[in-house]
VEXNU-40344 format. One record per residue (C-alpha): residue in one letter; y, x, z. Coordinates in nm, 3 decimals. Example, Ala and Ser with C-alpha at 12.3 -4.5 7.8 and 13.67 -1.06 7.14 Angstrom:
# residues 2
rest / yy / xx / zz
A / -0.450 / 1.230 / 0.780
S / -0.106 / 1.367 / 0.714
END
This chain:
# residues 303
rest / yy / xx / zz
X / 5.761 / 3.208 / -4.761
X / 5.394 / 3.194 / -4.684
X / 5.095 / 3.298 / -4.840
X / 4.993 / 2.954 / -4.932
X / 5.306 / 2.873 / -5.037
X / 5.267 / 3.136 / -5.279
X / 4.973 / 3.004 / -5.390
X / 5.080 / 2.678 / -5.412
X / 5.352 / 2.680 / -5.644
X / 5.143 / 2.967 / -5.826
X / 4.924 / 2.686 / -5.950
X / 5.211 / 2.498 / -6.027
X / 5.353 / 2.734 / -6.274
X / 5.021 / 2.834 / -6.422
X / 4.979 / 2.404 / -6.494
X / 5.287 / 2.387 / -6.622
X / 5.238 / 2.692 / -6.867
X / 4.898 / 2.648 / -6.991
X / 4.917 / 2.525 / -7.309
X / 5.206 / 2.779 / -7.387
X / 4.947 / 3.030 / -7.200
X / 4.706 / 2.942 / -7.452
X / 4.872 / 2.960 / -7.774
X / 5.014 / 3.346 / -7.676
X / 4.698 / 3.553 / -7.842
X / 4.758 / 3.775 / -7.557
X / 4.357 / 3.874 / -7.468
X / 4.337 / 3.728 / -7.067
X / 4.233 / 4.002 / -6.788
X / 3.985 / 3.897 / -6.511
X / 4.296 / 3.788 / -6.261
X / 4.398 / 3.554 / -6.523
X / 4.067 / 3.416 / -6.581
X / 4.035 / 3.325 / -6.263
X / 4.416 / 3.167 / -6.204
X / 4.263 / 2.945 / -6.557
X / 3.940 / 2.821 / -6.337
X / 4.189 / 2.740 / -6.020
X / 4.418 / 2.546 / -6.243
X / 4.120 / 2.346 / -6.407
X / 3.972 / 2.273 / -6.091
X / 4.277 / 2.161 / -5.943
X / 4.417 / 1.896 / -6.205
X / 4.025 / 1.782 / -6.234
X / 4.071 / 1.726 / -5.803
X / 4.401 / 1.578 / -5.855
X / 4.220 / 1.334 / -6.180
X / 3.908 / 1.206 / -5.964
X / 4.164 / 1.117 / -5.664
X / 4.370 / 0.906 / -5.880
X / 4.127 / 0.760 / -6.040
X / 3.888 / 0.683 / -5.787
X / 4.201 / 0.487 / -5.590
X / 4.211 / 0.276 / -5.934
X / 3.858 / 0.237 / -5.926
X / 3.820 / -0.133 / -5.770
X / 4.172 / -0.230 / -5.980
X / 4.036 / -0.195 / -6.334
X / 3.800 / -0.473 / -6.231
X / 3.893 / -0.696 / -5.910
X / 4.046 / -1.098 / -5.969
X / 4.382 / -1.104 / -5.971
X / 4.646 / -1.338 / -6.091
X / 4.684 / -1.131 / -6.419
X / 4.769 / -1.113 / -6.777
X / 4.615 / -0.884 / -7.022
X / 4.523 / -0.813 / -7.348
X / 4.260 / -0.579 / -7.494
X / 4.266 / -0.459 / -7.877
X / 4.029 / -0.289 / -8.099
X / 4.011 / -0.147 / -8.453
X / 3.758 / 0.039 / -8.600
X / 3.751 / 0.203 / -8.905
X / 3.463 / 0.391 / -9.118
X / 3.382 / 0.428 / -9.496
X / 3.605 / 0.137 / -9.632
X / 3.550 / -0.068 / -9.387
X / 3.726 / -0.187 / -9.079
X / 3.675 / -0.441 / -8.782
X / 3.980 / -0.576 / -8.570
X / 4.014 / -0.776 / -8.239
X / 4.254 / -0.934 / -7.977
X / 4.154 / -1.102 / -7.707
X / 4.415 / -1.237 / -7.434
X / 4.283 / -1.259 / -7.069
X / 4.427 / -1.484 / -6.779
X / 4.277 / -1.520 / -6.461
X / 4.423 / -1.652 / -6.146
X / 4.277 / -1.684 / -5.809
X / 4.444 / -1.974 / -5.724
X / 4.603 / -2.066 / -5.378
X / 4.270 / -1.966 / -5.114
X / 4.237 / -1.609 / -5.227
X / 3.937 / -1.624 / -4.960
X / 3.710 / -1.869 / -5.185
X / 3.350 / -1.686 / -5.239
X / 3.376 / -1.892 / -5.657
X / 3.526 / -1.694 / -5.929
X / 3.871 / -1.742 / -6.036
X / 4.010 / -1.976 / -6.304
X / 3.947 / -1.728 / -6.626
X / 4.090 / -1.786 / -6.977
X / 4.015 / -1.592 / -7.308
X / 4.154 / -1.615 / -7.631
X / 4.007 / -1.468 / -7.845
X / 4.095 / -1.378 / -8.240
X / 4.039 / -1.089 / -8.520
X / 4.479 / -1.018 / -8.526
X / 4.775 / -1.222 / -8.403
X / 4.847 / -1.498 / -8.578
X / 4.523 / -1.540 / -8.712
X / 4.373 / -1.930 / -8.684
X / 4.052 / -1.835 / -8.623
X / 4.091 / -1.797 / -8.237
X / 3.787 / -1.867 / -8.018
X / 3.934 / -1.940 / -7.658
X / 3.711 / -2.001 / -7.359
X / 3.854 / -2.177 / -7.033
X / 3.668 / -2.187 / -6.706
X / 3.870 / -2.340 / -6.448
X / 3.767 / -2.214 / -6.096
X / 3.485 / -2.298 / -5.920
X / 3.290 / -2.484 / -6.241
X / 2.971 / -2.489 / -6.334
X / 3.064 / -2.486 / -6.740
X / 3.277 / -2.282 / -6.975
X / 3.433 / -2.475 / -7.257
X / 3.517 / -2.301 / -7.564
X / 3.781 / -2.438 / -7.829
X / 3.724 / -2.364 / -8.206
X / 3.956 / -2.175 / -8.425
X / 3.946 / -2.321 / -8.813
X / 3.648 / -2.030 / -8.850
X / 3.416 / -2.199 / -8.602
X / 3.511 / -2.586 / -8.651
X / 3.224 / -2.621 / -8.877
X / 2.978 / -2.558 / -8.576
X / 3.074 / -2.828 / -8.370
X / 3.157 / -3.262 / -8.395
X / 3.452 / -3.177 / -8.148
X / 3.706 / -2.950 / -8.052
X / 3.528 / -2.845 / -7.774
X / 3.181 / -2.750 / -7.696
X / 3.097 / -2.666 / -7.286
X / 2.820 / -2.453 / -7.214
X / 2.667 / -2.323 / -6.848
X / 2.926 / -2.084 / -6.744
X / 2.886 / -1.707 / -6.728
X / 3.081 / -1.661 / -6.418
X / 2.884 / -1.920 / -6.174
X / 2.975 / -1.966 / -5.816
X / 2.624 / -1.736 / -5.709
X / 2.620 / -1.398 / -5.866
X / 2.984 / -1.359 / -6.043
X / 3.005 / -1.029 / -6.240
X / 3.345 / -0.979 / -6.315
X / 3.185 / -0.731 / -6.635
X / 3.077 / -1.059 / -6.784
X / 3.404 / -1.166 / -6.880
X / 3.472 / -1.187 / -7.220
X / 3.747 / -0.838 / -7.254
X / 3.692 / -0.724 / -6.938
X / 3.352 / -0.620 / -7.050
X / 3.553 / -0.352 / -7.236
X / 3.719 / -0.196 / -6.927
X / 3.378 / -0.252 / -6.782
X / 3.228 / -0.032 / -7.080
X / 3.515 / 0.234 / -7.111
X / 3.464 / 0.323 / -6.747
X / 3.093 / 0.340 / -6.856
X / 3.176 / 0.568 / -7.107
X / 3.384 / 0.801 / -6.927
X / 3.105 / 0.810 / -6.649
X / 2.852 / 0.917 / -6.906
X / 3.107 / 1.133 / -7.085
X / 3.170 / 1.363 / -6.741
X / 2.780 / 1.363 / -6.635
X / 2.652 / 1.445 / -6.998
X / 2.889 / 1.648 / -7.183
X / 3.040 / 2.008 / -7.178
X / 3.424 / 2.106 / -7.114
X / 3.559 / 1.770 / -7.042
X / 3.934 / 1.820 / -6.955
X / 4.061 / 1.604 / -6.668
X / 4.468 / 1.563 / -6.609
X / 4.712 / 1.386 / -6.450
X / 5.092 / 1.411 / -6.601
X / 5.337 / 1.267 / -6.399
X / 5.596 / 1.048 / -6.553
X / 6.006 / 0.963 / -6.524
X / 5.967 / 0.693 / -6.355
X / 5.719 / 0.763 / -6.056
X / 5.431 / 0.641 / -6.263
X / 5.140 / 0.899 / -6.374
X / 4.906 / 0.926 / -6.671
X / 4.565 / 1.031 / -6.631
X / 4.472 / 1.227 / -6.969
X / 4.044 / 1.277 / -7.047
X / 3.801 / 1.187 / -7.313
X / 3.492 / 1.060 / -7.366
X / 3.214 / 1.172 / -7.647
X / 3.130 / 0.925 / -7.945
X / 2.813 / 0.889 / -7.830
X / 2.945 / 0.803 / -7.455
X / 3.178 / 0.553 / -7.643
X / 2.872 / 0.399 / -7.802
X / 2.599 / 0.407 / -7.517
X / 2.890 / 0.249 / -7.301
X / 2.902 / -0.031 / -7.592
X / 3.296 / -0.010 / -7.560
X / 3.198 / -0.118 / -7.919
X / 2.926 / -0.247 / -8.137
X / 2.812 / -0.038 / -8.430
X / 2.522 / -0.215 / -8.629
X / 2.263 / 0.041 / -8.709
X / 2.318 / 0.082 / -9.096
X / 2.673 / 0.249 / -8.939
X / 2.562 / 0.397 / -8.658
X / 2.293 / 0.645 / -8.885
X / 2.563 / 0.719 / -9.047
X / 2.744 / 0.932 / -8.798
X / 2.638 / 1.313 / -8.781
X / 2.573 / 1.493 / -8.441
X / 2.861 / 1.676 / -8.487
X / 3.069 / 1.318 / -8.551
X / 2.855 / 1.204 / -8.197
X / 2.976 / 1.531 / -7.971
X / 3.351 / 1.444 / -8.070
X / 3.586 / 1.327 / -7.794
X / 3.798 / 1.040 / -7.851
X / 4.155 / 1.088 / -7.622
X / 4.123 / 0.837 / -7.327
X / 4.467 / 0.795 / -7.119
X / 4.526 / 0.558 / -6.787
X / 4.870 / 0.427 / -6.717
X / 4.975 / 0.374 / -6.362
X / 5.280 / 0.216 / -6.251
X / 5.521 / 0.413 / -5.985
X / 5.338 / 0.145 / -5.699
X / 4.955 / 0.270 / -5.778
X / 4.892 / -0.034 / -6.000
X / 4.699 / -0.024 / -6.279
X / 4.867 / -0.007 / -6.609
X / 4.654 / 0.068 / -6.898
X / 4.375 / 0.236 / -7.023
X / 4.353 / 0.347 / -7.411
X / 4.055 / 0.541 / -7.617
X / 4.267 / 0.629 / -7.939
X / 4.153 / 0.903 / -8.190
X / 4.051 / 0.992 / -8.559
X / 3.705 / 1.187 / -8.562
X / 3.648 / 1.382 / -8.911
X / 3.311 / 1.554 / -8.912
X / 3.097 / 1.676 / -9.177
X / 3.293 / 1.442 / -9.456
X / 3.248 / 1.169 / -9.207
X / 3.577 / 1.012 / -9.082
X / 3.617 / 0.734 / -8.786
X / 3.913 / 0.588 / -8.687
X / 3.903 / 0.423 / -8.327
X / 4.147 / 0.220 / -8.113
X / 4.066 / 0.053 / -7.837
X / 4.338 / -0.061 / -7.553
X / 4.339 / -0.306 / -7.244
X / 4.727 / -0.342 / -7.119
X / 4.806 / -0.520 / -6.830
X / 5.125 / -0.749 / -6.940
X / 5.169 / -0.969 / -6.661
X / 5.162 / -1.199 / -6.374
X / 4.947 / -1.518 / -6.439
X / 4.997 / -1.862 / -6.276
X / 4.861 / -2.180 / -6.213
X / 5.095 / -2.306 / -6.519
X / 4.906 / -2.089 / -6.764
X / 4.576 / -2.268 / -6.755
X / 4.518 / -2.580 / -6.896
X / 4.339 / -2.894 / -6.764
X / 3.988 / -2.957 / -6.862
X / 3.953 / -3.108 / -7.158
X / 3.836 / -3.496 / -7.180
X / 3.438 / -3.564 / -7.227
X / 3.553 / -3.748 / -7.559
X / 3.630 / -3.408 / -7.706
X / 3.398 / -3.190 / -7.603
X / 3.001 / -3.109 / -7.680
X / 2.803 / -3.018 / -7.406
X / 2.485 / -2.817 / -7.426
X / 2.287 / -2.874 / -7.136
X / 2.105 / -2.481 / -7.134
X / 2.132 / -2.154 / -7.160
X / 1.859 / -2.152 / -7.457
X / 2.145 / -2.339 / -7.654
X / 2.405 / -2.169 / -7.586
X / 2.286 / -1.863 / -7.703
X / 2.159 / -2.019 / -7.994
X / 2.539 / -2.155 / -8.029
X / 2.727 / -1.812 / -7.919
X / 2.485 / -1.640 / -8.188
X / 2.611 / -1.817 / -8.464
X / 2.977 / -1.786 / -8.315
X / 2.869 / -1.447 / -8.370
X / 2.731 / -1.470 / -8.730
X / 3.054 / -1.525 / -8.841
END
């Protein structure tokens, strides 16, 4: 056997054994060190490989299903959110105009006050049907709005839930350029799939805006609470497709204690079926600007 076999399956063994390695007491010598420093730098090669071939997935139209959830939990009080997202490319996957998007959004399943938001490809307008929490704000089922997602400068990261796989890669990019000791894995899996295992920092979380924390919270949270990582794990199927990506963790500092869970799970296939036909002009309200709806999506927000 060669020398660089050796090696090879060397590095193997030592990733294999690490976190038995670790918990032996056993005070390393300087050839040991150095095996530890191979090791790290070879799962962190084998990390930015994979994930850079997933890079244009978490992001690109497809004909998809997905759903992203969030809970957040600090002194008493919590916040909660589903949102389902369907887009679908339709027949001319050519076609410079986004896809056909729909998001439905709500606080938990079941819940009736949904806010979904259907822009059927190539329009101009977005039209948004009221949950029992918003009817209030509107004459009509519907109110249509210029879209977010027009023909001329589509950015995918404007999507309603995408913005969150938008802002997790955010925070993982300002996690690896701004913090210390970031750990960077990939754990292969039964069936042919992998796992890529990192973190990210509270404060990357936040400066990514994976969530919103008004400021009366945000002062709340210590340094110590900030510099905490948060587990972050990416699913991909035995093919190379994009499963999942999760930032799960409870972060106890200084008698300060924050639960977060935040997940985007791929969960299908969409079709042409899944989208529904414009609704008529009798039941919608259309403002005609952007001015308005902001003024309308801020007291969507206000609730």
């Amino acid at each position: 056997m060669t020398m660089t076999n050796n090696r090879y399956l060397r590095l193997i063994a030592l990733a294999a054994g690490l976190t038995v390695l670790a918990g032996c007491g056993a005070k390393p010598n300087p050839t040991a060190r150095a095996d530890d420093a191979e090791v790290t730098a070879y799962n962190a090669a084998r990390f930015d490989e994979a994930y850079a071939k997933l890079n244009e997935q978490f992001t690109k139209p497809r004909d998809q299903k997905s759903t992203v959830s969030t809970l957040a939990s600090f002194g008493g009080k919590s916040a909660q959110k589903e949102i389902d997202v369907l887009w679908y490319q339709a027949a001319d996957k050519g076609k410079p105009e986004p896809p056909a998007i729909s998001t439905k959004s709500r606080t938990r399943k079941g819940a009736d006050d949904n806010y979904d938001v259907y822009h059927p490809s190539g329009s101009e307008r977005d039209y948004a049907l009221l949950g029992t929490r918003f009817k209030d704000l509107a004459p009509t089922p519907w109110v249509s709005y210029p879209t977010f997602t027009p023909k001329n400068g589509f950015n995918v990261c404007l999507v309603t839930g995408i913005q969150t796989v938008c802002a997790m890669q955010d925070a993982i990019k300002l996690t690896q350029k701004n913090a210390q000791n970031v750990f960077k894995r990939v754990k292969e899996q039964p069936d042919g799939g992998m796992v890529l295992e990192t973190a990210v920092t509270l404060k990357g979380f936040i400066d990514g805006r994976v969530m919103f924390f008004p400021e009366e919270i945000r002062k709340q949270f210590p340094q110590s609470l900030l510099d905490s990582f948060i587990p972050t794990n990416i699913s991909v199927a035995p093919n190379g497709d994009f499963k999942s990506i999760t930032m799960n963790g409870v972060l106890e500092k200084e008698g300060k204690k924050l639960d977060i869970v935040v997940a985007y799970d791929v969960t299908g296939k969409a079709t042409a079926k899944d989208f529904p036909p414009a609704p008529s002009d009798f039941d919608v309200t259309a403002l005609g600007s952007e001015a308005a709806r902001k003024e309308f999506l801020d007291k969507v927000a206000s609730r």
